[in-house]
py3Dmol code that shows the C-alpha trace and the ligand (Angstrom):
import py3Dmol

protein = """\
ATOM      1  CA  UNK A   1      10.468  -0.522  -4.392  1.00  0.00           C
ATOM      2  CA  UNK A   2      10.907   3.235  -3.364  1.00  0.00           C
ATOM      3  CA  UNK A   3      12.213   2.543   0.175  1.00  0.00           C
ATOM      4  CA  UNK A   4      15.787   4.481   1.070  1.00  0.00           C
ATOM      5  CA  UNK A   5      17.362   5.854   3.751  1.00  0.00           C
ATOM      6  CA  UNK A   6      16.509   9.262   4.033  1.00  0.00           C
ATOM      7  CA  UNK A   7      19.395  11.968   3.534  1.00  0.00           C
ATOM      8  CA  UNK A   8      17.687  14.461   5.879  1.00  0.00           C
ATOM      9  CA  UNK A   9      19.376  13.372   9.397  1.00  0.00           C
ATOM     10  CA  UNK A  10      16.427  14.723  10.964  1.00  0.00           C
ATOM     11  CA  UNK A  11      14.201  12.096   9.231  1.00  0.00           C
ATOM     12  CA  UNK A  12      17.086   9.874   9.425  1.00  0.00           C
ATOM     13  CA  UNK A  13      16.824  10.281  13.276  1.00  0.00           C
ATOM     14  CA  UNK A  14      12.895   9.608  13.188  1.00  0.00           C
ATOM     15  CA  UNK A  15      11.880   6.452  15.562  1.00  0.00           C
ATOM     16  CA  UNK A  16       8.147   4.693  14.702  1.00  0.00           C
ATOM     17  CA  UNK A  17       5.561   4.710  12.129  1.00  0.00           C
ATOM     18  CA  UNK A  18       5.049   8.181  10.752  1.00  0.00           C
ATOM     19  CA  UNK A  19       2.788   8.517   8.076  1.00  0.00           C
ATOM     20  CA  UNK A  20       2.342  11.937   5.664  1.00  0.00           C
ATOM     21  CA  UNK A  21      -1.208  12.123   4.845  1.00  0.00           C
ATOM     22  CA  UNK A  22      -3.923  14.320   3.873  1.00  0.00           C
ATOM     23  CA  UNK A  23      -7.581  14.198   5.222  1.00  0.00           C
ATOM     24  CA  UNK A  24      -9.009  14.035   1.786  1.00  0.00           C
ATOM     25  CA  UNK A  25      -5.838  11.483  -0.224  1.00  0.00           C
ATOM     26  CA  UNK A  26      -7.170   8.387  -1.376  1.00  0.00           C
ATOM     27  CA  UNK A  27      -3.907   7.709  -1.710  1.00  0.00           C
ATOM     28  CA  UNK A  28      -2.390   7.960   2.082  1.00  0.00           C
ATOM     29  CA  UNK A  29      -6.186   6.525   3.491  1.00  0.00           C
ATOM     30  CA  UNK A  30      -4.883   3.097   1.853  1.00  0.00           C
ATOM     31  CA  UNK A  31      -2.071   2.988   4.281  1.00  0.00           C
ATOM     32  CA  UNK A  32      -4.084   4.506   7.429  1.00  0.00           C
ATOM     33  CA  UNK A  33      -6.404   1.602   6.203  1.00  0.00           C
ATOM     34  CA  UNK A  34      -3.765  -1.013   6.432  1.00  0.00           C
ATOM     35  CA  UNK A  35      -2.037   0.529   9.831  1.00  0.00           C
ATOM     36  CA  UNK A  36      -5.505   0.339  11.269  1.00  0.00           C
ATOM     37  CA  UNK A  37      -6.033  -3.532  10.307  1.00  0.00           C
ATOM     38  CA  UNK A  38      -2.915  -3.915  11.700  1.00  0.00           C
ATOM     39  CA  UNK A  39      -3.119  -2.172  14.863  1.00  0.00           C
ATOM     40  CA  UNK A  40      -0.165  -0.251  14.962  1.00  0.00           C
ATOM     41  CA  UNK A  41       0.741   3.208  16.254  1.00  0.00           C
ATOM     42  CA  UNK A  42       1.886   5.941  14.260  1.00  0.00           C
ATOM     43  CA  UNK A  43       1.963   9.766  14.079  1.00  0.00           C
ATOM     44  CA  UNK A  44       0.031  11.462  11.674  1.00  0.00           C
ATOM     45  CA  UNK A  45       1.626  14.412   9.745  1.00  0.00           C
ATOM     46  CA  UNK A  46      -0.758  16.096   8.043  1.00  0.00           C
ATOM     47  CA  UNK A  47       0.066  17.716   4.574  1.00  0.00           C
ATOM     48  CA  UNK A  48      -2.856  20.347   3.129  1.00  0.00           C
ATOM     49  CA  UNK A  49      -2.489  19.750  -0.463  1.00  0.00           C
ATOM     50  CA  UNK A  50      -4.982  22.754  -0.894  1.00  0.00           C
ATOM     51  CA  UNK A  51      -2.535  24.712   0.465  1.00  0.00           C
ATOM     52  CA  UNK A  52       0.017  23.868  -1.298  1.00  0.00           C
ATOM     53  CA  UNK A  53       2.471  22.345   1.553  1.00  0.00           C
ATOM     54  CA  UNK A  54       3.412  19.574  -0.057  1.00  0.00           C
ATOM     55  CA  UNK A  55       5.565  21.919  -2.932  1.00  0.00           C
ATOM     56  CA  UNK A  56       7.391  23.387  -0.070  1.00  0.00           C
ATOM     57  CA  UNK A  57      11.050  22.505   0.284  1.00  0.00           C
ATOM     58  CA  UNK A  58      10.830  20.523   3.887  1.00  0.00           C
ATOM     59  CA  UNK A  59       8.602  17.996   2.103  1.00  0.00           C
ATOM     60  CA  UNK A  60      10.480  17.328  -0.865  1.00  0.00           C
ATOM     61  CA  UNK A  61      13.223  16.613   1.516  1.00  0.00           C
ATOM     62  CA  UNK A  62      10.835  13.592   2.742  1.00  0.00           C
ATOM     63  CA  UNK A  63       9.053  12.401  -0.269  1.00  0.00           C
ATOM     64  CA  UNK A  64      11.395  13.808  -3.721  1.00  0.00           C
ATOM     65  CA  UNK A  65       7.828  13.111  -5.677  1.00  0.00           C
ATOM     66  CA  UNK A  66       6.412  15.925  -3.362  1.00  0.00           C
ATOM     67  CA  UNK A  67       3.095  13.645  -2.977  1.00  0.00           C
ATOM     68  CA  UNK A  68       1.185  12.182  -0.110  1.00  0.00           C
ATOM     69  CA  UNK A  69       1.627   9.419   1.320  1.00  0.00           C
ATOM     70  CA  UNK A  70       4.526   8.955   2.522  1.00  0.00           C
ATOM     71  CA  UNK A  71       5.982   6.533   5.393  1.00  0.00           C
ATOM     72  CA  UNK A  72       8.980   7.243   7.739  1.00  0.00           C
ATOM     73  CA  UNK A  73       9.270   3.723   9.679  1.00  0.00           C
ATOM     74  CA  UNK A  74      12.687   4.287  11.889  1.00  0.00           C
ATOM     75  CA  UNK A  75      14.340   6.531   9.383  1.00  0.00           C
ATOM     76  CA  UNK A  76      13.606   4.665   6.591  1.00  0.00           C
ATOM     77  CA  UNK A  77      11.365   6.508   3.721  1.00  0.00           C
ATOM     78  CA  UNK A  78       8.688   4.341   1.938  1.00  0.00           C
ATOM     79  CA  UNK A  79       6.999   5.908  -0.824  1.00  0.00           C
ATOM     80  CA  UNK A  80       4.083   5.386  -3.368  1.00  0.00           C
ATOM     81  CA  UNK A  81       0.962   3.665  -1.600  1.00  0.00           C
ATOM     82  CA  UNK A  82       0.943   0.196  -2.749  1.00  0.00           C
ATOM     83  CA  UNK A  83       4.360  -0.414  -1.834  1.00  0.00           C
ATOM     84  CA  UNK A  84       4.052   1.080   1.691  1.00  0.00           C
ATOM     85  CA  UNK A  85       1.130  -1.810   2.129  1.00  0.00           C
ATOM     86  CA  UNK A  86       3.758  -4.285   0.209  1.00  0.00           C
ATOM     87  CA  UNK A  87       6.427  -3.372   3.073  1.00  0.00           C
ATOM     88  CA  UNK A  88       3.996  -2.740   6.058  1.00  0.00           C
ATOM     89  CA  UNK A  89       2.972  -6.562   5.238  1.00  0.00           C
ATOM     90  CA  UNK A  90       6.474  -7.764   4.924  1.00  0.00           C
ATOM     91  CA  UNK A  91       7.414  -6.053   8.004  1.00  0.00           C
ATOM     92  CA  UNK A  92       4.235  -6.612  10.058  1.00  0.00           C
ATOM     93  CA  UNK A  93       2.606 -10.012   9.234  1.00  0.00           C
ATOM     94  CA  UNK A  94       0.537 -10.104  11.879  1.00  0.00           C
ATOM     95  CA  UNK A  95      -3.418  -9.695  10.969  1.00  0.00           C
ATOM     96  CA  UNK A  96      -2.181 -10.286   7.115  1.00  0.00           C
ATOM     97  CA  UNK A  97      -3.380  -8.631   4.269  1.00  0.00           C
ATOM     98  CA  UNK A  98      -2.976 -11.048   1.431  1.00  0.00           C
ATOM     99  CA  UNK A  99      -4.261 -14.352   1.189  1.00  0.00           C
ATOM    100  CA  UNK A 100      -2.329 -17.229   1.596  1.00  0.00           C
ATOM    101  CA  UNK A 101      -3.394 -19.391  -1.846  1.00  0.00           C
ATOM    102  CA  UNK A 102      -0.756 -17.807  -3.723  1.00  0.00           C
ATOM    103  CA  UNK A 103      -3.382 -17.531  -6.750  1.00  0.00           C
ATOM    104  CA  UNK A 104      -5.624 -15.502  -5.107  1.00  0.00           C
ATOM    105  CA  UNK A 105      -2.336 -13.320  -4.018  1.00  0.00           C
ATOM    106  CA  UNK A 106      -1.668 -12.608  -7.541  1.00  0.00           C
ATOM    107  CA  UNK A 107      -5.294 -11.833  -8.046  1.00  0.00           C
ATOM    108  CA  UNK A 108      -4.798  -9.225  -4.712  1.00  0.00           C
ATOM    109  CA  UNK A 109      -1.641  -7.937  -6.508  1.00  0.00           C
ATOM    110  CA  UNK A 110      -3.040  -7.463  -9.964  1.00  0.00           C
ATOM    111  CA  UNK A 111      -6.170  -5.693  -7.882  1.00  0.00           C
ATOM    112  CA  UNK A 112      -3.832  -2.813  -6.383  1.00  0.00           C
ATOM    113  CA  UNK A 113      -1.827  -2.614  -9.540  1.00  0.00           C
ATOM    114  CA  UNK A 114      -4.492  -1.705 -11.401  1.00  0.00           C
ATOM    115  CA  UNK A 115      -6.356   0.489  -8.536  1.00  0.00           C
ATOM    116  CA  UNK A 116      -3.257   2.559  -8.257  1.00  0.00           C
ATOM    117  CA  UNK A 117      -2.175   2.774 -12.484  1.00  0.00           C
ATOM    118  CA  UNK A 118      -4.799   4.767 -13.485  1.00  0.00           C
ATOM    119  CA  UNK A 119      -4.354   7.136 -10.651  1.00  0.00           C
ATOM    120  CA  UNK A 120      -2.950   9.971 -12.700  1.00  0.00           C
ATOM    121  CA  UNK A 121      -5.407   9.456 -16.187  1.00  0.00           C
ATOM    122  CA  UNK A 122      -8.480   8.894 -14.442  1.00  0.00           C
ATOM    123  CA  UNK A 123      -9.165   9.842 -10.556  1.00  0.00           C
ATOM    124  CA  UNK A 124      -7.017  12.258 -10.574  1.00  0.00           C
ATOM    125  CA  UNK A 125      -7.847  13.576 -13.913  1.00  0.00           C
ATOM    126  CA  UNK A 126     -11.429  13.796 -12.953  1.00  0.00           C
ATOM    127  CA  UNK A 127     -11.354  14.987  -9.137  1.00  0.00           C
ATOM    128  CA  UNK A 128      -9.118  17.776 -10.663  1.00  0.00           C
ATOM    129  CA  UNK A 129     -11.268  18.569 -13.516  1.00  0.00           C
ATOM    130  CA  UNK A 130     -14.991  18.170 -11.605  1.00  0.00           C
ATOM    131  CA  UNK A 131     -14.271  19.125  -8.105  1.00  0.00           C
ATOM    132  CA  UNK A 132     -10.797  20.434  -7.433  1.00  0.00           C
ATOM    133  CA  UNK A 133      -9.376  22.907 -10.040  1.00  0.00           C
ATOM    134  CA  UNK A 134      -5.671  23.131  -8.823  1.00  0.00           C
ATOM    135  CA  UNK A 135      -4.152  25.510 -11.878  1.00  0.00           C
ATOM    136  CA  UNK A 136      -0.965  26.525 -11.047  1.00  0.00           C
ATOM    137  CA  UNK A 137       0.335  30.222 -11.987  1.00  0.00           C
ATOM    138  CA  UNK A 138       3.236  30.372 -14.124  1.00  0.00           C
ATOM    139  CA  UNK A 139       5.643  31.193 -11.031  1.00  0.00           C
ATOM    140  CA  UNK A 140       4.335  28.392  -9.147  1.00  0.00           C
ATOM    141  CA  UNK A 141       4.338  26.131 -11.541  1.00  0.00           C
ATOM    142  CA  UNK A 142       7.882  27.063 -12.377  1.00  0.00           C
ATOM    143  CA  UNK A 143       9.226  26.602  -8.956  1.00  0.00           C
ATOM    144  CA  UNK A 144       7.327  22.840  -9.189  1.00  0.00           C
ATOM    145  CA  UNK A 145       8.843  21.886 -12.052  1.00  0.00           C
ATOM    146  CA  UNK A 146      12.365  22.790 -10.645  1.00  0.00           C
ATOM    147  CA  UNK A 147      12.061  20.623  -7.579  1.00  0.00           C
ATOM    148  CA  UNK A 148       9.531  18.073  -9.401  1.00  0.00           C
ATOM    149  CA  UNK A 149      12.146  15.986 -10.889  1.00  0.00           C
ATOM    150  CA  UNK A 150      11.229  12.357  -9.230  1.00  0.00           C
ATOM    151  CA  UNK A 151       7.684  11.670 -10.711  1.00  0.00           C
ATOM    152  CA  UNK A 152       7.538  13.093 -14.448  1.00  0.00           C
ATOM    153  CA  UNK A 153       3.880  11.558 -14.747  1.00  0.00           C
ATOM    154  CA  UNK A 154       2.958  14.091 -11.318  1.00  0.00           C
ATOM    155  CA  UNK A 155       5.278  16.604 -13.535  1.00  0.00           C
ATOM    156  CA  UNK A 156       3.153  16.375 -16.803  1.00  0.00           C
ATOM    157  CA  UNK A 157      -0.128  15.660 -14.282  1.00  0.00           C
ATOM    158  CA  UNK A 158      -0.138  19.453 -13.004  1.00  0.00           C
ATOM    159  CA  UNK A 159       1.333  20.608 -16.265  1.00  0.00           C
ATOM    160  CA  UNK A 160      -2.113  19.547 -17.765  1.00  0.00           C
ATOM    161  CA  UNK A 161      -4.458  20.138 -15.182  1.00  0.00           C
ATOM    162  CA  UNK A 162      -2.796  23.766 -15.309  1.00  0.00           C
ATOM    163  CA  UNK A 163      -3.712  23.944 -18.599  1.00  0.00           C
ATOM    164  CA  UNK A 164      -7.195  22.630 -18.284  1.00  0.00           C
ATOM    165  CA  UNK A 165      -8.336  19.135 -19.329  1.00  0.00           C
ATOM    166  CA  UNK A 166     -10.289  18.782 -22.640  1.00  0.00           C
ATOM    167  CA  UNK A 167     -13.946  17.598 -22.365  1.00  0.00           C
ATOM    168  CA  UNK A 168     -12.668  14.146 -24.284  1.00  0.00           C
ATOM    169  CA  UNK A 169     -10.270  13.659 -21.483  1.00  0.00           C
ATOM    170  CA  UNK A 170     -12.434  14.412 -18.857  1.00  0.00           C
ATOM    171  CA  UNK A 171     -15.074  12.093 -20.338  1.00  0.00           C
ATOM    172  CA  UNK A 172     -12.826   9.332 -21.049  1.00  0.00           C
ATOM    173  CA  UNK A 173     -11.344   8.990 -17.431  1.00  0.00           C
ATOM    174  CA  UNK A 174     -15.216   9.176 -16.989  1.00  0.00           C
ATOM    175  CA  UNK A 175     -15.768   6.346 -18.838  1.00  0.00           C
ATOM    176  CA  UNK A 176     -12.902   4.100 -17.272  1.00  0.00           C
ATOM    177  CA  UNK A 177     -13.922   5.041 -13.647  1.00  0.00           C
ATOM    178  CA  UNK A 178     -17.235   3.665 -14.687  1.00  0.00           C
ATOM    179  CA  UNK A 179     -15.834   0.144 -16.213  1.00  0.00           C
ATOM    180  CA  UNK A 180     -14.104   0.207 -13.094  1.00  0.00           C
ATOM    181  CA  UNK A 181     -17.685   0.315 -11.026  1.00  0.00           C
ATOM    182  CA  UNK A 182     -19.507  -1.792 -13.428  1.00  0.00           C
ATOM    183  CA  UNK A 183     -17.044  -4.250 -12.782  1.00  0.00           C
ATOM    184  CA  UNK A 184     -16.534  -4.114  -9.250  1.00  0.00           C
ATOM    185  CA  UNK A 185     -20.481  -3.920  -8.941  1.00  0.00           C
ATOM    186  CA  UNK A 186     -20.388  -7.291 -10.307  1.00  0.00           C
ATOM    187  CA  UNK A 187     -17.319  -9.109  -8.882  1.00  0.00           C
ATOM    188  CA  UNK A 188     -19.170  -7.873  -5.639  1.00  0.00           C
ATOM    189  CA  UNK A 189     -22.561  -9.861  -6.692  1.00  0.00           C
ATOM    190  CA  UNK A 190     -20.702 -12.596  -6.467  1.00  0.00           C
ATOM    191  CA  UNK A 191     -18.736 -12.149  -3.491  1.00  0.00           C
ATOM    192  CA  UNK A 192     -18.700 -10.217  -0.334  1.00  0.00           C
ATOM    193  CA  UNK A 193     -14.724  -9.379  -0.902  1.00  0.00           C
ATOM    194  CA  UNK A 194     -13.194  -8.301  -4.020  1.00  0.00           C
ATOM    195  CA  UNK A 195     -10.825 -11.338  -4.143  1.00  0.00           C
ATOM    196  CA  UNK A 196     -11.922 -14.421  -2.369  1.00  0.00           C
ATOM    197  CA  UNK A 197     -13.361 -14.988   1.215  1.00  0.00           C
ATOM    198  CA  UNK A 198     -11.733 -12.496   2.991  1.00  0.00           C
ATOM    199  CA  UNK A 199     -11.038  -8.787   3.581  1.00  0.00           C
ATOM    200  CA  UNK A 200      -7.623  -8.217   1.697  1.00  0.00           C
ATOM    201  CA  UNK A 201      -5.467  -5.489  -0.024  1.00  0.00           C
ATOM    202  CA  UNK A 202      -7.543  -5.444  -2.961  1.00  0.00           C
ATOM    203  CA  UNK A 203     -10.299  -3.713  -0.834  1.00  0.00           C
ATOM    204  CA  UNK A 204      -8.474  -1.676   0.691  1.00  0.00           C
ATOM    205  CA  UNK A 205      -6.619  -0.376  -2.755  1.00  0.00           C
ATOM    206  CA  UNK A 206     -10.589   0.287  -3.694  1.00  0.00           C
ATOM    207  CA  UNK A 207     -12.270   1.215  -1.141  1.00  0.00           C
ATOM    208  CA  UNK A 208     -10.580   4.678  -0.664  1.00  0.00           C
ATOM    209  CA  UNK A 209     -11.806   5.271  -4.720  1.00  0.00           C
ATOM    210  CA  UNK A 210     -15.240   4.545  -3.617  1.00  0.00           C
ATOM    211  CA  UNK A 211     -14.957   7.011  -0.141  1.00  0.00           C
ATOM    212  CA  UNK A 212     -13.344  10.023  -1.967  1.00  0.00           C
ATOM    213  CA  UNK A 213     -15.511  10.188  -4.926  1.00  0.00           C
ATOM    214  CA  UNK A 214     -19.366   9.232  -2.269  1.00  0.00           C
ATOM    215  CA  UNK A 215     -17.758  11.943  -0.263  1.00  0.00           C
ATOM    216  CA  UNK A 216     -17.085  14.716  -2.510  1.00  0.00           C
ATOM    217  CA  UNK A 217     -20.789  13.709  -4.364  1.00  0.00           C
ATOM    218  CA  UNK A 218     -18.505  13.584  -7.893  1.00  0.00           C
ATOM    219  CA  UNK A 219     -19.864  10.254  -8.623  1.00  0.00           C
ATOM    220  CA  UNK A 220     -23.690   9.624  -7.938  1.00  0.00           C
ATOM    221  CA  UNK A 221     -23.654   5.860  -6.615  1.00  0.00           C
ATOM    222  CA  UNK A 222     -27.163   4.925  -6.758  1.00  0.00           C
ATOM    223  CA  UNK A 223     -27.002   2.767  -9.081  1.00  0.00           C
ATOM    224  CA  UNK A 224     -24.445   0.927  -7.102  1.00  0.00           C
ATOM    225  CA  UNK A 225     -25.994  -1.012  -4.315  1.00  0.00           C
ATOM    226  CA  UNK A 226     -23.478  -3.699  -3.931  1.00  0.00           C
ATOM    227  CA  UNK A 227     -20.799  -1.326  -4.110  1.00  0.00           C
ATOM    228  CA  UNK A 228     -22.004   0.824  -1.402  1.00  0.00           C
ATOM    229  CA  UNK A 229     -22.900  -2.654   0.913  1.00  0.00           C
ATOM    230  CA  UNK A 230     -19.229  -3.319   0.674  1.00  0.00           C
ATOM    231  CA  UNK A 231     -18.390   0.103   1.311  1.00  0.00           C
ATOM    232  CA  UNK A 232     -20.500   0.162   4.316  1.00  0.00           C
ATOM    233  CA  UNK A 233     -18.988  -3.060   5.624  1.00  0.00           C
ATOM    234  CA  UNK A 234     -15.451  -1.841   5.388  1.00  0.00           C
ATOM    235  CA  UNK A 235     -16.600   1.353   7.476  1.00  0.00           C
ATOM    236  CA  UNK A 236     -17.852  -0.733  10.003  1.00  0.00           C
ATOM    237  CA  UNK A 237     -13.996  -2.575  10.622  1.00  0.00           C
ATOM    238  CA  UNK A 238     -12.601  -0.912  13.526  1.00  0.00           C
ATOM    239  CA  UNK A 239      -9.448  -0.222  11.461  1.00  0.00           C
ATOM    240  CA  UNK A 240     -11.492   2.617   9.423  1.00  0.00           C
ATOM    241  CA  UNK A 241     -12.175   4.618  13.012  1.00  0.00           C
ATOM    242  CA  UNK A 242      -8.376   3.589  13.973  1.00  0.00           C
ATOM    243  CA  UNK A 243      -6.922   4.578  10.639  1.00  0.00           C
ATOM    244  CA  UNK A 244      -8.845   6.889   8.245  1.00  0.00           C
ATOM    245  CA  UNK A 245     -11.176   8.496  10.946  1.00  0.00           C
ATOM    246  CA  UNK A 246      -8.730   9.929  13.459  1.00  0.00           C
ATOM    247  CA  UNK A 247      -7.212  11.632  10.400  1.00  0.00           C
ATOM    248  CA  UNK A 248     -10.496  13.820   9.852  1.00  0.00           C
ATOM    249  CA  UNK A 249     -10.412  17.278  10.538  1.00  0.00           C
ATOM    250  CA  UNK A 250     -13.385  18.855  12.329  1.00  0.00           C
ATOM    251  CA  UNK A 251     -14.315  20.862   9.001  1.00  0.00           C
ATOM    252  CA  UNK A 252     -14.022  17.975   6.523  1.00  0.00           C
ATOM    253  CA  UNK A 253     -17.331  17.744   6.015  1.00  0.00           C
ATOM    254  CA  UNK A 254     -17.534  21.450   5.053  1.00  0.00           C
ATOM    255  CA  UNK A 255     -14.483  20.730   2.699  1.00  0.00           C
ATOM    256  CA  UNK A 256     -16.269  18.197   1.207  1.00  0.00           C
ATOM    257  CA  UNK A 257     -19.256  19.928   0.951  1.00  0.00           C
ATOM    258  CA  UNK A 258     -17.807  22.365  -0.713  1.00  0.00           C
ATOM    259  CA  UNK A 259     -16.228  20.272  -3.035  1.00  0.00           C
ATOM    260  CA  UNK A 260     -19.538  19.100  -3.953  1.00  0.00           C
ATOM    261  CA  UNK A 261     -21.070  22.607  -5.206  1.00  0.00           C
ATOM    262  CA  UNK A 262     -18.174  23.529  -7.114  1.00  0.00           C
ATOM    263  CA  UNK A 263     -18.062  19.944  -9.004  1.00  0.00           C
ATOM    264  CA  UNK A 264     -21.596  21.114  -9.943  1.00  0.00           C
ATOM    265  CA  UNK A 265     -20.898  24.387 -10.401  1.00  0.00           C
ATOM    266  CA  UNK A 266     -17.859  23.217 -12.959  1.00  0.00           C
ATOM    267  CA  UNK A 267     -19.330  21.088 -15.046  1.00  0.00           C
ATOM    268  CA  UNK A 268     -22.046  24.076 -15.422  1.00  0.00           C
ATOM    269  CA  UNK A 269     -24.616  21.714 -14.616  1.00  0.00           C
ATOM    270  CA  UNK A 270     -25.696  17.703 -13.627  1.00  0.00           C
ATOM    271  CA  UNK A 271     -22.136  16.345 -14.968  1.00  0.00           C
ATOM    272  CA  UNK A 272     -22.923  13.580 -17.813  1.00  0.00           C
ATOM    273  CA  UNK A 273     -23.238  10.771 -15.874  1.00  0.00           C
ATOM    274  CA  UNK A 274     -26.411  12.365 -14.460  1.00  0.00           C
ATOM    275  CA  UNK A 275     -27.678  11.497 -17.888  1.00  0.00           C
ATOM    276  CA  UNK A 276     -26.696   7.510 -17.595  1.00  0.00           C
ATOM    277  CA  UNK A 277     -28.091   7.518 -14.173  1.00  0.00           C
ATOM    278  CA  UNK A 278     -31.460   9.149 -15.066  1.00  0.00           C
ATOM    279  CA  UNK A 279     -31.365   6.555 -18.183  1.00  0.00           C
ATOM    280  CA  UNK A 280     -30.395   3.354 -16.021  1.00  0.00           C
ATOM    281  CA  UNK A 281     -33.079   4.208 -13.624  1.00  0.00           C
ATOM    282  CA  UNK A 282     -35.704   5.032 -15.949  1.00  0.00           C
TER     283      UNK A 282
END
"""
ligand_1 = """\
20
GSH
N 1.041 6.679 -7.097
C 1.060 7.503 -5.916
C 0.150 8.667 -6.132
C 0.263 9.685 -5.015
C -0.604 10.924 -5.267
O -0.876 11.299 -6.414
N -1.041 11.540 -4.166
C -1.890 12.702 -4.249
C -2.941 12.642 -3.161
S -3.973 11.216 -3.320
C -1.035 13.941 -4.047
O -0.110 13.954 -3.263
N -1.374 15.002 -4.775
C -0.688 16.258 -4.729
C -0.075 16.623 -6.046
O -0.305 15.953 -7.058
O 0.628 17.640 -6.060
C 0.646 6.642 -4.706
O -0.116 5.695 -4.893
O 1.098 6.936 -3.591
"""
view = py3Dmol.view(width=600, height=400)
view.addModel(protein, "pdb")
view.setStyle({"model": 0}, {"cartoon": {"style": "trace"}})
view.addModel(ligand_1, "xyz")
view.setStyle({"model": 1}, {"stick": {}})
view.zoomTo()
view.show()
């Protein structure tokens, strides 16, 4: 589990919950999620990845991946979403997280596992591709690859986004984000939580999929209706207002509107699930 002390006294010296976030991360909204459920305090630090700030050399001395989010809890650094939520449980039972049948805990485990592995191949891949751009000059790119030496996958990540992703790769983390739907789209039809009776991890670890890519309009979720039910359910927990809300800027909606024309204006066009929505409704 990437927890340590951190090296930077100044961190070191840090008392509370601190959390390094981003208004738009998926990523860091998982833990404002969980904080929120949990009702605890913390100071927000916000990082603007479209600027950049977290290649600079003050946040590499907090998180040596250089990624958001990251957790200073009394000096101690906890990195890498899913195992923030793993400590913030361990260290903060209270309103818990997990279930207590321990089979329906794996089934919560396996849930963020796999919500979090294909971060790099597919929702990254495809916000980067569709909506984001992020190419890297050669300078910059050399000066991130000096201090980059903690997460080779975020290494190789901007190394190919730099270079442009090929239609096949764009179209294949299409494809898995949309077994991923189809499949939560029908776990939901069953249930009104992803694993079992109640509100768990496993949301939470999906959820922020579904908000980034409604928000941004890179995914078209018509066609989703239980999906966006659930979605609509987890807005209405106090812990979204508490967590992920207070973390909004006043322009995020601009940002994301923008993000929406240029993902349209990328893909020179309706992107190609257009063409599977058009067909499914038909
Ligand atoms: N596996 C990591 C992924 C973290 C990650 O990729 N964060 C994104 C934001 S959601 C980030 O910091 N991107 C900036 C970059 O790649 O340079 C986690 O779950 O925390």
């Amino acid at each position: 589990m990437p927890i340590r002390d951190a090296e930077d006294p100044e961190i070191r010296s840090m008392k509370g919950i601190h959390l390094y976030h981003f208004f738009l991360s998926n990523c860091a909204q998982r833990v404002a999620l969980a904080l929120g459920e949990k009702d605890l305090d913390f100071v927000a630090h916000s990082i603007n990845l479209l600027a950049r700030a977290n290649t600079r050399d003050a946040y590499f001395r907090t998180n040596p991946a250089g990624l958001v989010p990251a957790l200073v809890h009394d000096g101690v650094v906890i990195t890498e979403s899913i195992d923030i939520l793993r400590y913030l449980e361990e260290q903060f039972p209270d309103s818990p997280l997990y279930p207590t049948d321990p089979t329906e805990r794996r089934r919560v485990d396996g849930s963020m596992d796999e919500a979090t592995e294909n971060h790099n191949g597919v929702i990254k891949t495809y916000m980067y591709a569709v909506a984001l751009g992020g190419k890297k000059s050669s300078e910059e790119m050399q000066n991130y690859l000096e201090k980059q030496t903690a997460d080779t996958g975020a290494a190789e990540f901007h190394q190919r986004a730099t270079a442009g992703f090929s239609e096949e790769e764009v179209l294949e983390a299409e494809t898995s984000l949309f077994a991923f739907l189809d499949r939560i789209e029908s776990e939901l039809s069953e249930h009104r939580w992803l694993v079992g009776d109640d509100y768990s991890f496993a949301d939470i670890a999906w959820f922020v999929q579904y908000f980034l890519m409604s928000r941004t309009g890179v995914i078209d979720f018509r066609n989703y209706p239980k999906i966006r039910n659930w979605a609509s359910e987890v807005m209405k927990r106090p812990a979204f207002e508490r967590g992920v809300g207070r973390l909004q800027p006043w322009y995020a909606p601009i940002t994301c509107t923008v993000l929406k024309l240029k993902s349209r204006g990328q893909r020179g066009g309706p992107p190609p699930y257009a063409a599977r929505v058009a067909l499914a409704s038909s």
